[in-house]
N, C-alpha and C positions, 0 to 999 in steps of 0.2 A: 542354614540357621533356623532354629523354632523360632513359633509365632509365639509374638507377646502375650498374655493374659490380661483381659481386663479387669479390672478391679475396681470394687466402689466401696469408697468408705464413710460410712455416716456419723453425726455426731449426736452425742443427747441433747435432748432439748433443743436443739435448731432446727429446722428445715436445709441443713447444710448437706451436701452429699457433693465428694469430689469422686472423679472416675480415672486414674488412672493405668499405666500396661506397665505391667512387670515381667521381667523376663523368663524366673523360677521361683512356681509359688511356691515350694517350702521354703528357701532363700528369705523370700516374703515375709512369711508366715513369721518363721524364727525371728528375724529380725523386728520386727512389730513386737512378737510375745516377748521380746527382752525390751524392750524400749517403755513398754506397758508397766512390766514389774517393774522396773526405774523410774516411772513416771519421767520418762523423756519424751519430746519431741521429734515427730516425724518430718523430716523437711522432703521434698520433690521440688523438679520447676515442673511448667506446665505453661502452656502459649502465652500465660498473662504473666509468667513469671514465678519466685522462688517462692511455696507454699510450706509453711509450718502446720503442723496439727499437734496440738497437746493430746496425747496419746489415752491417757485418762478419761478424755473425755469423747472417745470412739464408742459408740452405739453401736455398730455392725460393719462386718467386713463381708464383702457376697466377690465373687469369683464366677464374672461373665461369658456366656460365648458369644461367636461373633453376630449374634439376631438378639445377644441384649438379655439372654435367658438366665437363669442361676443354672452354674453349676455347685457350685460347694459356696458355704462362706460360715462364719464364726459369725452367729447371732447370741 
């Protein structure tokens, strides 16, 4: 099985940034850029639990390796 992807997503205007792993970033990718044109909601869980993000309001998408580096991301 592939490795996960890390992914960090930021918002405007906060100091907010969540990090999650996906498993196929265009999968990713696609589903974000439809969610976006919809002005929908991205939901994930994560250790603390089920996270929403209004999509609208994502500042940048970066695409990590595993030391934390960029590789790609939609700034």
């Amino acid at each position: 099985m592939a490795d996960k992807h890390k992914v960090k997503i930021s918002l405007l205007g906060v100091m907010k940034e969540y990090e999650i792993k996906v498993d196929d970033k265009k999968k990713f990718m696609k589903e974000i850029e439809a969610l976006i044109k919809d002005g929908a909601m991205y939901w994930f869980k994560d250790d603390k639990g089920e996270v929403g993000i209004n999509t609208t309001q994502i500042n940048s998408i970066e695409f990590l390796d595993d030391d934390g580096k960029k590789e790609a991301g939609l700034v």
